[in-house]
N, C-alpha and C positions, 0 to 999 in steps of 0.2 A: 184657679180658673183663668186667670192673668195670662200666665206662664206657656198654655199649652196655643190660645189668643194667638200672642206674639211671634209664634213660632209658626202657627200657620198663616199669620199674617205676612211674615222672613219667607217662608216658602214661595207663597202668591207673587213678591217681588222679585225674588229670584229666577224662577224657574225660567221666564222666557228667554233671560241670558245664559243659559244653563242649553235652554233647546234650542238657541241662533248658534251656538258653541258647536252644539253634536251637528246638528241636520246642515249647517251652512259649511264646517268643515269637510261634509262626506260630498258635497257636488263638487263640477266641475265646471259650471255655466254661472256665469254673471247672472243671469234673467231670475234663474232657477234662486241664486243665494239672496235677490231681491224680493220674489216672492216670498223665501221664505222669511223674511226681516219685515215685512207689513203683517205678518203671520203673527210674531211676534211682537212688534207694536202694539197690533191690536190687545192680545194676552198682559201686554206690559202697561198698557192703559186702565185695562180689568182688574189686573192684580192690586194695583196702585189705589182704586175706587172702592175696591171688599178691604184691602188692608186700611183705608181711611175710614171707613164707615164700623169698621173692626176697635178702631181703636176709639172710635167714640163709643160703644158699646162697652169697653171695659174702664171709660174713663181717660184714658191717656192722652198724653198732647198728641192731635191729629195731622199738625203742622210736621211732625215724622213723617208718617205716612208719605206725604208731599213731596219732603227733601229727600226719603229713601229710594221713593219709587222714581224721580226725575235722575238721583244719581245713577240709578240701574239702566235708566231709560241711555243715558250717557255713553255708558259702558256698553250696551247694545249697539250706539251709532259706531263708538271704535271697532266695536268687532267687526260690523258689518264694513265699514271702511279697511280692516285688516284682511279680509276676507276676498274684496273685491281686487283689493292690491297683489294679494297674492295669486289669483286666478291670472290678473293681467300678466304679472311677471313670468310665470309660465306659460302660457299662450305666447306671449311675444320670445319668451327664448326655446321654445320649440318652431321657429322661421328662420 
């Protein structure tokens, strides 16, 4: 019962950097790949709170949970900062 837990627990924190990934590399507006990273935030906030309340339910140290869902959270600000850097560089070398 553990096993399948953890894995939907993996998912929950994953996914929003998985969907700032697809949906923020398909625009072409700054505004738009901002919108969609609060979008995400918010999803990475969730994830992080079911995957903690997850793993107190199967026992496990919860303190994961924490330090998984903040590193994802991480890894969401980089993208979102790769994202907007690349929007600029093109924008300003299309002048």
């Amino acid at each position: 019962m553990d096993t399948p837990l953890k894995i939907i627990a993996f998912i929950m924190l994953i996914f929003p950097t998985i969907y700032q990934g697809i949906a923020g590399f398909r625009t072409k507006d700054s505004a738009i790949v901002k919108k969609i990273a609060w979008r995400a935030v918010l999803m990475q906030v969730m994830g992080t709170l079911l995957a903690y309340f997850i793993f107190i339910k199967i026992g496990q140290d919860k303190q994961v949970a924490i330090y998984v869902g903040f590193m994802f959270f991480t890894s969401l600000a980089i993208l979102v900062l790769i994202q907007n850097v690349l929007i600029y560089l093109k924008n300003n070398s299309n002048n």
